[in-house]
FIZA-760780 format. One record per residue (C-alpha): x, y, z. Coordinates in steps of 0.05 Angstrom, whole numbers, plus 32768, in hexadecimal, padded with zeros to 4 digits. Example, Ala and Ser with C-alpha at 12.3 -4.5 7.8 and 13.67 -1.06 7.14 Angstrom:
2
@u 80F6	v 7FA6	w 809C $
@u 8111	v 7FEB	w 808F $
//
This chain:
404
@u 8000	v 8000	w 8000 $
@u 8019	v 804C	w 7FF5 $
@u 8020	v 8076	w 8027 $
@u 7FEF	v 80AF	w 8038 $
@u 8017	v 80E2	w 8028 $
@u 8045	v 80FA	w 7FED $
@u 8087	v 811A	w 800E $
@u 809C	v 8160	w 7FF5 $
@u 80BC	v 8171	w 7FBA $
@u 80F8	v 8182	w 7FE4 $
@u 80FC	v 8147	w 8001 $
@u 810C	v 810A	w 7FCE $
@u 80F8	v 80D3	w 7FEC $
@u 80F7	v 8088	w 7FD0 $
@u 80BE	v 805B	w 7FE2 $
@u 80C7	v 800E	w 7FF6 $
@u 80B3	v 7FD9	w 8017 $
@u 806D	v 8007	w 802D $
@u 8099	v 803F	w 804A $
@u 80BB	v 8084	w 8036 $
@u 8105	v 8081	w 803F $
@u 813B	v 80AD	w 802C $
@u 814D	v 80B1	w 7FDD $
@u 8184	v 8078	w 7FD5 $
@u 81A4	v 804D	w 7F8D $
@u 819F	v 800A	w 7FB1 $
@u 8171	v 7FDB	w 7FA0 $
@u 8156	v 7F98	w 7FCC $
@u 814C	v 7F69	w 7F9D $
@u 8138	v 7F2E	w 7FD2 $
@u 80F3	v 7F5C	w 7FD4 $
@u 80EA	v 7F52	w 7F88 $
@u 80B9	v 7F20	w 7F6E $
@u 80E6	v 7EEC	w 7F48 $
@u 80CE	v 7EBE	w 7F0D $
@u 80B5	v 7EEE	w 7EE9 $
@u 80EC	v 7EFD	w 7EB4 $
@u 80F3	v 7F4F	w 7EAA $
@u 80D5	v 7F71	w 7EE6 $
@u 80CD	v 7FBD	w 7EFB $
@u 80FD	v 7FCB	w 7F2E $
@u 80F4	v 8016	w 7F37 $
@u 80CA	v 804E	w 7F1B $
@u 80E3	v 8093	w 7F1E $
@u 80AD	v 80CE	w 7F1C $
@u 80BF	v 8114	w 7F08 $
@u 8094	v 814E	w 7F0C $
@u 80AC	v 8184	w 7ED1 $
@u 8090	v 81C9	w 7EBF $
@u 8094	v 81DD	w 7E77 $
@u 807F	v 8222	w 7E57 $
@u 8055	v 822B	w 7E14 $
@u 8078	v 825C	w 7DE6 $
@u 803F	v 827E	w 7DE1 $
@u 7FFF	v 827E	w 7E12 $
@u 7FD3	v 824B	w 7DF4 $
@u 7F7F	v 8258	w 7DFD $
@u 7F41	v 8230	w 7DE7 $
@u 7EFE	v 8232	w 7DFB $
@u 7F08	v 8214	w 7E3E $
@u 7F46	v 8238	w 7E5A $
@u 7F8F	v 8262	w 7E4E $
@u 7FC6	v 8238	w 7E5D $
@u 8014	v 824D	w 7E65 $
@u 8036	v 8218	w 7E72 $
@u 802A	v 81CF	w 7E80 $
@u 8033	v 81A7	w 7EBE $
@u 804B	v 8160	w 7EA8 $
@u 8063	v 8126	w 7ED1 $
@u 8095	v 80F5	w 7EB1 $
@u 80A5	v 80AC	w 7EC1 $
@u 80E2	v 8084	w 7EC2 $
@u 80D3	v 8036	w 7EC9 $
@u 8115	v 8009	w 7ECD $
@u 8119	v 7FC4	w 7EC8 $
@u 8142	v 7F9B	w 7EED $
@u 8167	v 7F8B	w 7EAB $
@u 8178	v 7FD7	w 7EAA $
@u 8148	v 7FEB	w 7E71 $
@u 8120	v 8022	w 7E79 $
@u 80DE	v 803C	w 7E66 $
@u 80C7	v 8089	w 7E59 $
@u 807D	v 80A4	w 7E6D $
@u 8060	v 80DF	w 7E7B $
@u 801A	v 80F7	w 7E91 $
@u 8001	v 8140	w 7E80 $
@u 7FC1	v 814F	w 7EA8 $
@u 7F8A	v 817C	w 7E9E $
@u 7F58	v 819A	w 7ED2 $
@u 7F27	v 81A9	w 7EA2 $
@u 7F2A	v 8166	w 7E79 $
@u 7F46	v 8130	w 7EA1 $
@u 7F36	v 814C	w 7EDE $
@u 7F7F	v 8145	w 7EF4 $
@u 7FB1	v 8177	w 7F10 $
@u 7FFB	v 8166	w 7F19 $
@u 7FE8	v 8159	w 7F5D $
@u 7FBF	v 8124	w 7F52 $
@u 7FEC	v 8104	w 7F20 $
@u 801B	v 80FB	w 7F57 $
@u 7FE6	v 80E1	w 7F8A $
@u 7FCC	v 80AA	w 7F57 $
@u 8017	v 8094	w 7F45 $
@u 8022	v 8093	w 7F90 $
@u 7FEF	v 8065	w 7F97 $
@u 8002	v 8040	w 7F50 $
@u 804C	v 8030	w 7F56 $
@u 805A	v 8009	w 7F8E $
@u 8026	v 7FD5	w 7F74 $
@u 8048	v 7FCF	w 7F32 $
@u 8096	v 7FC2	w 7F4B $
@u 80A7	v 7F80	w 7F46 $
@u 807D	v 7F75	w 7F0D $
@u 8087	v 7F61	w 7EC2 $
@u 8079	v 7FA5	w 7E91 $
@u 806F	v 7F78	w 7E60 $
@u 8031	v 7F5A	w 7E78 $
@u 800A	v 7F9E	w 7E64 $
@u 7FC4	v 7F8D	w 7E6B $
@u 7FCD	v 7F6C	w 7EB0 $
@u 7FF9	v 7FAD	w 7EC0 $
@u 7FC0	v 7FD5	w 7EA9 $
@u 7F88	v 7FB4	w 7ED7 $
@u 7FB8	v 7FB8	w 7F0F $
@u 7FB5	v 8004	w 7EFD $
@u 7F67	v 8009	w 7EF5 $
@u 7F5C	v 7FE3	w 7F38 $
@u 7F88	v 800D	w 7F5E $
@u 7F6D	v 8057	w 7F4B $
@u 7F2F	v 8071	w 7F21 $
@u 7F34	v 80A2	w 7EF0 $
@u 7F79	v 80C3	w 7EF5 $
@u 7F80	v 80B7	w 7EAC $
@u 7FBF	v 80DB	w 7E98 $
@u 7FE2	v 80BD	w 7EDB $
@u 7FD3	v 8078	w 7EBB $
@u 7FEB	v 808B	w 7E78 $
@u 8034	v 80A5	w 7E8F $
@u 8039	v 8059	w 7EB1 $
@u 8019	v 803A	w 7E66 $
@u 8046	v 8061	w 7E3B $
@u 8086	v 8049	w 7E61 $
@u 8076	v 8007	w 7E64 $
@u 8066	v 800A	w 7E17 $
@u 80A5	v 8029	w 7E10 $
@u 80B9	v 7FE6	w 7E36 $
@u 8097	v 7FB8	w 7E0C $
@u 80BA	v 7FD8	w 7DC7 $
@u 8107	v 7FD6	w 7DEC $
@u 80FA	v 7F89	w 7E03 $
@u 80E5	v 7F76	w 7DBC $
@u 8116	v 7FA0	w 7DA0 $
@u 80EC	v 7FC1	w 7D69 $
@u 80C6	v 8013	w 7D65 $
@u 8088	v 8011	w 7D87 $
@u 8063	v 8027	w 7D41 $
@u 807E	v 7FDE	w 7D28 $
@u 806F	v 7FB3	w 7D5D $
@u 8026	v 7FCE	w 7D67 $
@u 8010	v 7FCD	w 7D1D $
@u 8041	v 7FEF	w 7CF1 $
@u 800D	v 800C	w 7CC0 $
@u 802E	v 8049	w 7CAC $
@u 807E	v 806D	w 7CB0 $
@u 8062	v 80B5	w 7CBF $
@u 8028	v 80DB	w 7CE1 $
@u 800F	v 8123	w 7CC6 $
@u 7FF9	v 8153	w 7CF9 $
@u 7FD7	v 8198	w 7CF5 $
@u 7FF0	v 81D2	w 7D25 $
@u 7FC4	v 81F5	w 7D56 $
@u 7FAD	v 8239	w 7D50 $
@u 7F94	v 8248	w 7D98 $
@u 7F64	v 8287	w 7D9F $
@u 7F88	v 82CD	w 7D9E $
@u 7F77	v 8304	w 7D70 $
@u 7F6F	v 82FB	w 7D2A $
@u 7FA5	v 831A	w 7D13 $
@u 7FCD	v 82FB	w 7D46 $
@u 7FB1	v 82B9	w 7D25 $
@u 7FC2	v 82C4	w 7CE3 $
@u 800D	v 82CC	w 7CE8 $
@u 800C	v 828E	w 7D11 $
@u 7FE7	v 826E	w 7CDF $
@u 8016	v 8286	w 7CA6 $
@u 8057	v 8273	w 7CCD $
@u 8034	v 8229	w 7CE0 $
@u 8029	v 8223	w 7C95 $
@u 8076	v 8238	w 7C81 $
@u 8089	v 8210	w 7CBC $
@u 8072	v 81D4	w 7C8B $
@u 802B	v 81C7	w 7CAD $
@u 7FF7	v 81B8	w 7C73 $
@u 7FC2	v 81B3	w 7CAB $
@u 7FA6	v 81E6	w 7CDE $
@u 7F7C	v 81DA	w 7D1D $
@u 7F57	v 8222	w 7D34 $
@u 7F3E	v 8220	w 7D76 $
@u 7EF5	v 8237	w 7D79 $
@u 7EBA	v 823A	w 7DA4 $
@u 7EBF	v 827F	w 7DCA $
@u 7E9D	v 82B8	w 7D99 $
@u 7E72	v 8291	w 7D61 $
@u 7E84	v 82DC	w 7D35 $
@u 7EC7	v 82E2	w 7D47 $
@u 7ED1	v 8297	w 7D31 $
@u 7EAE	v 829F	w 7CF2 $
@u 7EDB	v 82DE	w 7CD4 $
@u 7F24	v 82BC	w 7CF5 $
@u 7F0F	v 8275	w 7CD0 $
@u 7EFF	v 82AC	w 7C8F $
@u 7F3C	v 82D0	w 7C95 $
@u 7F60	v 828E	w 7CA2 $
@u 7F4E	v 8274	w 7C65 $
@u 7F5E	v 82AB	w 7C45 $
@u 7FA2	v 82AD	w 7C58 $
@u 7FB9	v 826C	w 7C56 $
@u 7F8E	v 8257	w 7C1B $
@u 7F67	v 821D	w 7C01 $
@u 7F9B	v 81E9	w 7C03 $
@u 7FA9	v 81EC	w 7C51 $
@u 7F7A	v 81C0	w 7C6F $
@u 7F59	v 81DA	w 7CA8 $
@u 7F2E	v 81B8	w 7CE2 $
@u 7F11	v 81E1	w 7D21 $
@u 7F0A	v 81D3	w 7D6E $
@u 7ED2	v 81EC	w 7D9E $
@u 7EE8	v 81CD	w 7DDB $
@u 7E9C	v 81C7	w 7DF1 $
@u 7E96	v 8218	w 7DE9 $
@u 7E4E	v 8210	w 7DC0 $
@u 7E0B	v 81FB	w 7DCB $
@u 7DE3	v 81CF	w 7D9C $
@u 7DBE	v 8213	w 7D7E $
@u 7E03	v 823E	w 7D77 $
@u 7E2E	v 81FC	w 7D62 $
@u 7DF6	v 81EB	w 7D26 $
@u 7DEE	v 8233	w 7D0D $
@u 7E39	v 824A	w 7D16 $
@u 7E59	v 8206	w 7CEA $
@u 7E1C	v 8216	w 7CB7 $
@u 7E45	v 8255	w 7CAA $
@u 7E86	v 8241	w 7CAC $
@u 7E76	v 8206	w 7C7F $
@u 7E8D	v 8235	w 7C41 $
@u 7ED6	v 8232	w 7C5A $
@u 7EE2	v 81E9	w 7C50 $
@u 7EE6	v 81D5	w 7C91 $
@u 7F01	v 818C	w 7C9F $
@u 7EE7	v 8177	w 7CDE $
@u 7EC8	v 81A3	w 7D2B $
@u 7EE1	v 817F	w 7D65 $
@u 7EB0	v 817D	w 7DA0 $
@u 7E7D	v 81B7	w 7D96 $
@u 7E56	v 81AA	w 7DD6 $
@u 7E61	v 8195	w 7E1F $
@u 7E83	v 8151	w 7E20 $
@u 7E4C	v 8133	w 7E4C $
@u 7E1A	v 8146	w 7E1A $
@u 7E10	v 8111	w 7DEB $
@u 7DC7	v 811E	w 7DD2 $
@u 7DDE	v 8160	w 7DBD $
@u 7E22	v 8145	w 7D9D $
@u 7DF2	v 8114	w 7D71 $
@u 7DC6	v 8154	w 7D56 $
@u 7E01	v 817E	w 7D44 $
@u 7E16	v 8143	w 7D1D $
@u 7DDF	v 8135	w 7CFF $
@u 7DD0	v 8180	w 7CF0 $
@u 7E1D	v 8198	w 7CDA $
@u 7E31	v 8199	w 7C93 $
@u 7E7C	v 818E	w 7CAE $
@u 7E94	v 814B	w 7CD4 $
@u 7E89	v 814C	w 7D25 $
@u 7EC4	v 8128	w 7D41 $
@u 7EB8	v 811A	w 7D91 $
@u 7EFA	v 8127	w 7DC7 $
@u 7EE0	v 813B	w 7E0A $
@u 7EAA	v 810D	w 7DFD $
@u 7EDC	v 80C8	w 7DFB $
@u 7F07	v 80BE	w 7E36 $
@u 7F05	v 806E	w 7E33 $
@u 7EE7	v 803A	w 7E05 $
@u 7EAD	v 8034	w 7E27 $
@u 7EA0	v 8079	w 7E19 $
@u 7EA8	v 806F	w 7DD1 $
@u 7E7F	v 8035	w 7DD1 $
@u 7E48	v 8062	w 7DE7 $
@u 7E53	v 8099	w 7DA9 $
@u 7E5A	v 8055	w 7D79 $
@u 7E0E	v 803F	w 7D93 $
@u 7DF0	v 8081	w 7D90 $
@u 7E12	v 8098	w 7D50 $
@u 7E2C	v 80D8	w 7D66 $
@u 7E60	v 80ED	w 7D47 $
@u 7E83	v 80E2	w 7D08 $
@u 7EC7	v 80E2	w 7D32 $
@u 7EF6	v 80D8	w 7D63 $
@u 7F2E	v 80F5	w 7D85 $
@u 7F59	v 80CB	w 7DB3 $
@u 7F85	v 80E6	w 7DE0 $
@u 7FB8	v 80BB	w 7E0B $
@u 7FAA	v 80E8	w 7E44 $
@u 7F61	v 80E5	w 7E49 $
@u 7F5F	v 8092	w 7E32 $
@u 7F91	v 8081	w 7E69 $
@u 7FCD	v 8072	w 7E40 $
@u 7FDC	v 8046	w 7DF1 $
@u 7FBC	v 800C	w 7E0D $
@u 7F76	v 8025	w 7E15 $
@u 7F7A	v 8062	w 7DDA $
@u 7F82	v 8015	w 7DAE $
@u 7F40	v 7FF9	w 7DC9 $
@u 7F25	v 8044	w 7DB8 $
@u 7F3B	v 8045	w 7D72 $
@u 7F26	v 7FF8	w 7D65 $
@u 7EE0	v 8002	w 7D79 $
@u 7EDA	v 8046	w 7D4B $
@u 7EF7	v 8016	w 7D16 $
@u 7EBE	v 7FE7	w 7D20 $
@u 7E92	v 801C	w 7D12 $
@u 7EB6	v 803F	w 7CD4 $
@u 7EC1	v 807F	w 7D0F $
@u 7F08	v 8097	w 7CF2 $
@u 7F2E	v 80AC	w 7D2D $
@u 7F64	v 80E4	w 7D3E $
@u 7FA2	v 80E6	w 7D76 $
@u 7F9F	v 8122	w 7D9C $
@u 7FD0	v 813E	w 7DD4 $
@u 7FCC	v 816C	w 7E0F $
@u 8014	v 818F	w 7E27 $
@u 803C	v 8151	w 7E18 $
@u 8086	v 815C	w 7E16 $
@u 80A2	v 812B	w 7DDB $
@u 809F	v 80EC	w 7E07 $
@u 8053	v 80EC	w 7E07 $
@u 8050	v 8108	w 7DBF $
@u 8078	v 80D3	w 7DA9 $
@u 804C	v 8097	w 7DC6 $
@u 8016	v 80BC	w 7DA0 $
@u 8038	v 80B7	w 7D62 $
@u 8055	v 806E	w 7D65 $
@u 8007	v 8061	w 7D7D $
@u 7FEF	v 8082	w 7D39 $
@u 8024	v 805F	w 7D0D $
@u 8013	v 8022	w 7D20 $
@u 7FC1	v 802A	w 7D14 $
@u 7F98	v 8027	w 7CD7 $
@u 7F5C	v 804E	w 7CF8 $
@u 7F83	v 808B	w 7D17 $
@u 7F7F	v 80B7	w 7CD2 $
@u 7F88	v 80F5	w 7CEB $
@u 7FBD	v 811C	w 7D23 $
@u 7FC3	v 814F	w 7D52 $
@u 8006	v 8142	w 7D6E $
@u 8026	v 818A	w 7D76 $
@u 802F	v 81A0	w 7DBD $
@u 8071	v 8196	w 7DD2 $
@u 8082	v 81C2	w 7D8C $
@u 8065	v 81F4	w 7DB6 $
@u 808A	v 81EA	w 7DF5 $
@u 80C7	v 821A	w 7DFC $
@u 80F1	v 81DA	w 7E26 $
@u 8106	v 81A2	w 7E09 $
@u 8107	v 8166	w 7E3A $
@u 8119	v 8138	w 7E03 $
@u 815C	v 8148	w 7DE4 $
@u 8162	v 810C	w 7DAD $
@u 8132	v 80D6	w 7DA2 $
@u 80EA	v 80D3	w 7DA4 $
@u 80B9	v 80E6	w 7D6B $
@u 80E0	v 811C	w 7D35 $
@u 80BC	v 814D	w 7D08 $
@u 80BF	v 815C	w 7CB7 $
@u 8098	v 817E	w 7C91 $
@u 8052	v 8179	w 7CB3 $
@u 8063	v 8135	w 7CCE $
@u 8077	v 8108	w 7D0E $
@u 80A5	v 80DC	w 7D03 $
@u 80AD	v 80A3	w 7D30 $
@u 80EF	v 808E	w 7D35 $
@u 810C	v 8041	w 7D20 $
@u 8124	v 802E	w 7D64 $
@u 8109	v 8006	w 7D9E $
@u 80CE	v 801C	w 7DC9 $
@u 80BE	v 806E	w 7DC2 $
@u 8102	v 8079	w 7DA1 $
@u 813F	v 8079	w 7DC7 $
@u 8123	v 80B3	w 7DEA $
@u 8162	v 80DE	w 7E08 $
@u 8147	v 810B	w 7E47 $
@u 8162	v 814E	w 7E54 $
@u 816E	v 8141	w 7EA4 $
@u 8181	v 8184	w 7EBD $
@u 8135	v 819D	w 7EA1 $
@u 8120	v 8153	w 7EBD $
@u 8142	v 815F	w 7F03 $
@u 8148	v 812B	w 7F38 $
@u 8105	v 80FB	w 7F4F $
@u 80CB	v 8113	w 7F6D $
@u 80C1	v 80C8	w 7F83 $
@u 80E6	v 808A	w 7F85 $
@u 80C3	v 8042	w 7F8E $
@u 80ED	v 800A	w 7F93 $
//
């Protein structure tokens, strides 16, 4: 059992054996399950603020920077695996706070154990804490990055393989419009071929930046919008039948997540494709837009479905019902961008991407590795697990927690 409380941030502590002790590099190995081939033998959590270039603002909030928690699972062969949760209050419900509270509570039932066993790791996970979805998915993606290392092949390749290179848009968050179109004409020089505005604020003010978007960047840029649940049923149906002129690809999630009888009307009322996010945090969740044939599709995010192994489930039961699906991202640094991307090279039904925060992070916490960018594209990279992924440790600093 963890303990009750998580120790300061000044004070590194290591966990074992049910207790807090001070941080030490030795390891009991008599208290490791045996028999088991690979096993976790510690897991390393490090809370790390990183700043947006520029503040980023939707519907729902302004946000500055992003506070991310990153996870360092090693084996007792030595290999190790990279993860990293990136809550949101206002769509996971999570804080960084809370991150740390779940993995406190996560971690000390998972040492000893084989990473490779996934979905027995997984229900470990989901009988231990509820919700807490991004805290689950820092522990998924390093054990995923795990599961590529041990079999010695890129993630992408082991988990399907179905294509060498994802193309993402770039996010225009609200500012003025003039504001907006430089950024739009510097994403497009930048190599981006795709643009994501964010919406849902000012119906008028939306209409004349998508016009004046258009405009600028021209008909050859595609261009898809996101409301962040900033509309009603009456404003979301009237405001896409005027912006249907400007060849609009998609709206993500005009109306409250919770409300799926008004999702199904705006789809069945807008002349341009509703794709749900807020709406699917698990499978279960899509399950109910499949049966009630709300939307024409979905957005997955690793952060809201708990990590690769559940956004799979997620994309396999949209693929069931010919529901295209798209990755998404929150404030990822690269490590959690570039599980998204091996997770949308290796399947068929994830069409579309939206993998572009950490291009808008001023720090770098990966230095070499991970997912690379050309052109409008992620590009996973041909080595085991997420990528040989090379960590900037002075931005990384020292563990917030040790279990062992």
């Amino acid at each position: 059992m963890a303990t009750n409380k998580i120790p300061t941030l000044k004070e590194p502590r290591n966990y074992r054996n049910n207790k807090w002790t001070r941080a030490s590099n030795s390891l009991d190995r008599n208290q490791i399950q045996r028999g088991l081939g690979i096993i976790i033998s510690k897991i390393e959590v490090h809370p790390v603020r990183l700043e947006y270039s520029r503040p980023f603002t939707t519907a729902l909030d302004t946000s500055e920077e992003s506070h991310n928690i990153v996870v360092k699972i090693t084996t007792d062969h030595g290999t190790i695996g990279w993860g990293e949760a990136s809550p949101s209050p206002r769509i996971t419900h999570e804080t960084a706070e809370t991150v740390l509270d779940a993995l406190n509570k996560i971690c000390p039932k998972l040492i000893g154990r084989n990473p490779l066993e996934v979905e027995r790791l997984i229900e470990v996970i989901d009988h231990t804490v509820t919700a807490n979805t991004s805290a689950k998915a820092s522990i998924d993606i390093a054990v995923h990055d795990l599961l590529g290392k041990n079999a010695k092949m890129p993630l992408h390749r082991l988990l399907g393989g179905y294509r060498r290179k994802v193309e993402t848009d770039y996010t225009l968050g609200i500012r003025k419009t003039e504001e907006t179109l430089v950024e739009a004409a510097e994403a497009v020089e930048a190599g981006f071929r795709i643009l994501k505005v964010k919406v849902g604020i000012d119906p008028k003010e939306d209409i004349e930046r998508i016009r004046r978007i258009r405009g600028t960047v021209g008909d050859e840029i595609r261009i898809r919008i996101d409301a962040n649940q900033g509309w009603s049923v009456k404003r979301a149906t009237e405001t896409l039948s005027k912006l249907e002129r400007f060849g609009l690809e998609f709206v993500e999630q005009p109306v409250k997540a919770n409300d799926v009888k008004g999702l199904s009307q705006v789809k069945r009322a807008s002349p341009i494709p509703v794709m749900a996010d807020e709406s699917v945090h698990t499978p279960e969740d899509a399950m109910t837009l499949v049966k009630t044939e709300a939307v024409d599709l979905i957005n997955i995010k690793l952060m809201k479905s708990g990590g690769i192994w559940k956004a799979r489930k997620i994309a396999a039961i949209a693929e069931a019902a010919n529901i295209p699906c798209m990755i998404g991202c929150m404030g990822e640094s690269n490590i959690g961008i570039t599980a998204a991307v091996q997770l949308a090279a290796a399947t068929k039904n994830i069409q579309f991407a939206d993998l572009d925060s950490d291009l808008m992070l001023k720090q770098k916490l990966v230095k070499t590795g991970g997912a690379g960018y050309d052109d409008g594209f992620r590009i996973p990279r041909e080595t085991p697990g997420l990528g040989n992924l090379k960590i900037d440790h002075k931005l990384l600093g020292r563990p917030f927690i040790t279990f062992e």
